[in-house]
N, C-alpha and C positions, 0 to 999 in steps of 0.2 A: 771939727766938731759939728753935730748935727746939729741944724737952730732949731728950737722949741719950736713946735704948735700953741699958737692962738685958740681956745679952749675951742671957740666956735668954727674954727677949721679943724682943728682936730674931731669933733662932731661930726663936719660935713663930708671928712673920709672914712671916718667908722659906719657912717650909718648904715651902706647897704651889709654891710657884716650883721651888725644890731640886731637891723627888720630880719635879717633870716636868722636868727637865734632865737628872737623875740617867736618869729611865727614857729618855730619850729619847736620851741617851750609852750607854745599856747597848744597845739596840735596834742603833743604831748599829753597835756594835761584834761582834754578832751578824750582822747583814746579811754584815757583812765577812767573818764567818768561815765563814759556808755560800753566798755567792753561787758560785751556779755560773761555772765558764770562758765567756770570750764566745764568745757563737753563733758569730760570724763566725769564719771559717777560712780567711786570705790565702793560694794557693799559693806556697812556695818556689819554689827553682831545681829544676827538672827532675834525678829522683833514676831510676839502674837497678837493679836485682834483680842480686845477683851469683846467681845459679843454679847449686847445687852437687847437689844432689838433685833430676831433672829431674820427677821424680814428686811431688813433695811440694806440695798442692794445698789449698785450706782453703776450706770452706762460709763464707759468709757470711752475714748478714742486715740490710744495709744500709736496703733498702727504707722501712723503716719506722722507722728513727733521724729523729728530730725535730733535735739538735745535729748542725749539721753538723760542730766541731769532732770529734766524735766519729768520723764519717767518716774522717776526716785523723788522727787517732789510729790507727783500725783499721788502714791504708794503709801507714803508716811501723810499724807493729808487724808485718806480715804482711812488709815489705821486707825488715827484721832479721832476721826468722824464715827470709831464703835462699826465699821463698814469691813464685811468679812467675806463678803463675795464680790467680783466688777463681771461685766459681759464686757466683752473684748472683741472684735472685729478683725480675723483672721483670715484673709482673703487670698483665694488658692493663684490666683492673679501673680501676686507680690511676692510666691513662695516658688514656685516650680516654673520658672519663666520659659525652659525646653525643657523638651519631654526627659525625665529621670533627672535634670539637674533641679537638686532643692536648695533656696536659700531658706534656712531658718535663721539669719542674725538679727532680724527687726524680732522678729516672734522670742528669740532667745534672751532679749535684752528686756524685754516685759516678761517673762514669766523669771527670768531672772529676779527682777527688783519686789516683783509682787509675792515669791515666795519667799524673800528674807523680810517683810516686812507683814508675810502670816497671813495675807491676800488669795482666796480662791479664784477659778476665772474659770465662767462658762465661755466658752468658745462658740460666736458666728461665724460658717462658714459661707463663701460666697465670691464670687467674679471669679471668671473663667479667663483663663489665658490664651492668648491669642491663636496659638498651635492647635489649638482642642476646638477652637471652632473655625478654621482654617474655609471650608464647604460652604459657608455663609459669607460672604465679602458686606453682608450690610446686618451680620449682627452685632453686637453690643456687648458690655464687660456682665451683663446681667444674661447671657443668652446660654443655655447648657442644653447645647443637642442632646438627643437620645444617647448617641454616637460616645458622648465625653462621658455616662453616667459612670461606668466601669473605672477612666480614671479620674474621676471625681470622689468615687470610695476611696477608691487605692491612696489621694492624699490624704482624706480625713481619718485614714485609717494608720497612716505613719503620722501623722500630727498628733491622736490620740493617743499613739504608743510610745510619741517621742515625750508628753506633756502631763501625762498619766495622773503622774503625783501631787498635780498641783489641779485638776480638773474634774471640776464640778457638773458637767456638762458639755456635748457638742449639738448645736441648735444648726438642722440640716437646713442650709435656705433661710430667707430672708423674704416674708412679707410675698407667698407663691400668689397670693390675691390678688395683688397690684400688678398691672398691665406691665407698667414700667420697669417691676425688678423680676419677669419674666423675661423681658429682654424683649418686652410690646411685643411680644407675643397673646390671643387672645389667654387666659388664666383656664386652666387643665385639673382639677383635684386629681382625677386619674391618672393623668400623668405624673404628678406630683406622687400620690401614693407609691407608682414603681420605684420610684426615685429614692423615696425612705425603703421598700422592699431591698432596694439594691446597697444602697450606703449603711445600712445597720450591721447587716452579719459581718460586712468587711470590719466594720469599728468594736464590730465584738469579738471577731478573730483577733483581732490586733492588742486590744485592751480591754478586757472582757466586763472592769466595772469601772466604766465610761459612762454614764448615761447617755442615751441617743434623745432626743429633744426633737418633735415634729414641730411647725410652723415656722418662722413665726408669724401669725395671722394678722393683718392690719385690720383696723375695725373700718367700717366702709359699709354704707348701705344700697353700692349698683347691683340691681337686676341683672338676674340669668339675658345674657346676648347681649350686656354691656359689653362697650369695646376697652375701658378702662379698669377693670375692677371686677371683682363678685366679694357680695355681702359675706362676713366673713362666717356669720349662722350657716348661712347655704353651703360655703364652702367647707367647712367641718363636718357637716353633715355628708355630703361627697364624700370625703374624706373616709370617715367612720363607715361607711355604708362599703367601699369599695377596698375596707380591709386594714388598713391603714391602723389602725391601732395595735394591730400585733405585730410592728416595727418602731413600736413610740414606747421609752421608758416614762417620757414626760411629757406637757402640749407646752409651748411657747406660744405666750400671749401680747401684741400692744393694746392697751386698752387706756386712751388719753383723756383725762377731764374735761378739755376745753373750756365751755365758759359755767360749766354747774359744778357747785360743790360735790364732795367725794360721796355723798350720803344723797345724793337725789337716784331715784327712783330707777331701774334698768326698761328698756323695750325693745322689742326687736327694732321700732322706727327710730331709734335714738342712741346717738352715741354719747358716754360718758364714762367715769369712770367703772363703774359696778355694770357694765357689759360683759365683764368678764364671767360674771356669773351665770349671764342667759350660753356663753360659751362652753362653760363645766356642766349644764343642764345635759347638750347634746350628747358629753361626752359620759354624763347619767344614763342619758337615754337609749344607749349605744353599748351600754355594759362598762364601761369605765368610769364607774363613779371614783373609785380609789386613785384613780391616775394624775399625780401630781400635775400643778400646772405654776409653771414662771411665769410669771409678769415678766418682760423681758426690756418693754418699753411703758413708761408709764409718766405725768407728771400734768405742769402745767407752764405756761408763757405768761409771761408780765411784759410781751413788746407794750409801749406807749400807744401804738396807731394800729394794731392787727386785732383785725374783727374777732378773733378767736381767741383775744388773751383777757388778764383778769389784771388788779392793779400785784402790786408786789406784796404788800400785806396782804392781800389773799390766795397769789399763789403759795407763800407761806402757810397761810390756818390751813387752805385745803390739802397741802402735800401732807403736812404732821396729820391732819383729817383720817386723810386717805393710809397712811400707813397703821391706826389704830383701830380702823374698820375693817384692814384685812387681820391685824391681830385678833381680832374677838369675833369675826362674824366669817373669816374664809378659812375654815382647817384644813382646805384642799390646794390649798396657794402657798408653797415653798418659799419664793422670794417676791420680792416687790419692785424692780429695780427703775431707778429713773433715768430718763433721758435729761439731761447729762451730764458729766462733771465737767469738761472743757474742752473747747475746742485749740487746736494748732492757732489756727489766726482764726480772728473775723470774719463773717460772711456780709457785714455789715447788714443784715436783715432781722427777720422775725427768728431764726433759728439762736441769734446769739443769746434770744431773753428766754431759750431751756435750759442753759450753762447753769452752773454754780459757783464757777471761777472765772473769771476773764482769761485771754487769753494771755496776757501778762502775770496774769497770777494774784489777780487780786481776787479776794475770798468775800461775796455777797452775803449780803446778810439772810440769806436763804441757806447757804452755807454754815454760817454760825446756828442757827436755829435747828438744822437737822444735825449738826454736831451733838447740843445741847442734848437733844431727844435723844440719837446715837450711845450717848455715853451714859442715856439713864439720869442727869442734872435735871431735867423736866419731865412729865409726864406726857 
């Protein structure tokens, strides 16, 4: 017969069993509490945008979401919000990595969720892939030789015919004014005009009522032989002058509040919101008065400590502000869209206070408030 265990001997041979059950139940139990939502993202039944604010338009940044549920989060939050257009950030980089091979899955799973959820999407095109600037050993994902223009159509021009149905617009380029997204190169209107010359007819062979969208122009007030920048008045004017507008269905505009309300006053020496107007002047002045213009970036920052922000109840007055003064005072201004609804993670900087959502997903009260207006609940 086997003799009994003494409770506390029988303890002190169970235990290393215990501690690994014990640990191994707590583990458990933790997994549970932090596993993220599954990746996978089934679409519903086909949802529409009731549109009550036909202006009210929201940046996105899809591209680079890893969850696609996140995607499908973004989609039915932007539906709520009465929000019936996003700008989306389509980057020929991330699509055609060698020459003739395309991934469209990242681009397919956002235009996926955005059209079951009754979402339009102007498309930015933009970053060049490595192959196409091959001759340059020290250029940049913003650098587009002469060399790559032809296939730089040729994508935009299977993107428009692949996305047709669901697009509102393709915005050539990104901000040609800025040294930086020249690819520091000095800033070219000329050059830039061929470039719309070149990319329009292919996007119109391909998908004939696409819109083509020239700019989009950052506001900026460097002088002609800056090495950073040209005023973006100056650069329009170039632009319009050098032909450029009988390759533009539309102008893409950023035009940022920074620290004045949406109603102060425009000048050539001053940036603010209602710049956009000394902008649609040129294009008055140039014979295109009729020629729609996006807002493509637009809004305001509430960092705590950045020279250039406002507190949060006022970038609140001024955003609802600002989208009721292009309602009544811009019959030339199609959308109004803001920079932005949210980003992937953190940059931990001033860029996270233009969000609407946190990167986790929590909804700002800047959020609720353009919801509110969105859905017509406020004025």
């Amino acid at each position: 017969m086997r003799p009994r265990l003494h409770p506390r001997q029988w303890f002190a041979a169970a235990r290393p069993a215990l501690g690994w059950f014990f640990r191994a139940g707590l583990a458990l139990w933790l997994i549970g509490q932090v596993a993220p939502a599954p990746m996978r993202a089934p679409l519903g039944d086909p949802q529409t945008v009731e549109v009550v604010r036909p202006h009210l338009c929201i940046h996105t940044r899809l591209i680079d979401e890893v969850p696609e549920y996140r995607m499908q989060q973004t989609f039915i939050a932007l539906r709520e919000m009465g929000v019936g257009t996003v700008v989306e950030f389509f980057p020929w980089a991330y699509v055609e990595r060698s020459p003739g091979a395309d991934d469209w899955s990242q681009a397919d799973k956002i235009f996926a969720h955005a059209g079951n959820q009754g979402v339009r999407v102007i498309a930015r095109m933009g970053l060049v892939p490595g192959w196409a600037r091959q001759d340059d050993p020290d250029s940049t994902l913003n650098t587009l030789p002469d060399s790559a223009f032809d296939d730089f159509a040729a994508y935009s021009a299977r993107f428009a015919a692949r996305y047709a149905d669901h697009l509102d617009g393709i915005i050539v380029w990104n901000e040609p004014n800025l040294s930086f997204e020249w690819g520091f190169r000095p800033v070219d209107p000329l050059v830039y005009a061929r470039l719309l010359e070149t990319v329009s007819p292919a996007v119109k062979a391909a998908a004939p009522d696409v819109p083509v969208f020239g700019g989009a122009l950052a506001p900026t007030l460097e002088p002609l032989g800056s090495p950073h920048a040209l005023d973006d008045l100056l650069y329009l004017t170039a632009l319009m002058e050098a032909g450029a507008g009988a390759h533009m269905d539309a102008l893409s505009v950023h035009t940022y509040g920074f620290t004045q309300p949406p109603e102060a006053d425009p000048a050539p020496d001053v940036l603010n919101f209602r710049r956009a107007e000394l902008i649609q002047q040129v294009l008055a002045d140039h014979g295109y008065a009729d020629m729609p213009v996006y807002i493509t970036e637009t809004g305001w920052n509430d960092h705590p400590r950045w020279a250039q922000a406002v507190t949060p109840a006022q970038r609140i007055d001024y955003t609802l502000g600002a989208y009721r003064w292009a309602a009544q005072a811009w019959p030339w201004a199609r959308e109004v869209c803001l920079w932005m609804f949210r980003t992937p993670r953190p940059t931990y900087s001033y860029p996270d206070y233009y969000t609407l959502v946190t990167p986790d997903f929590d909804l700002k009260p800047i959020y609720h408030a353009l919801k509110a207006y969105g859905t017509g609940e406020t004025e």
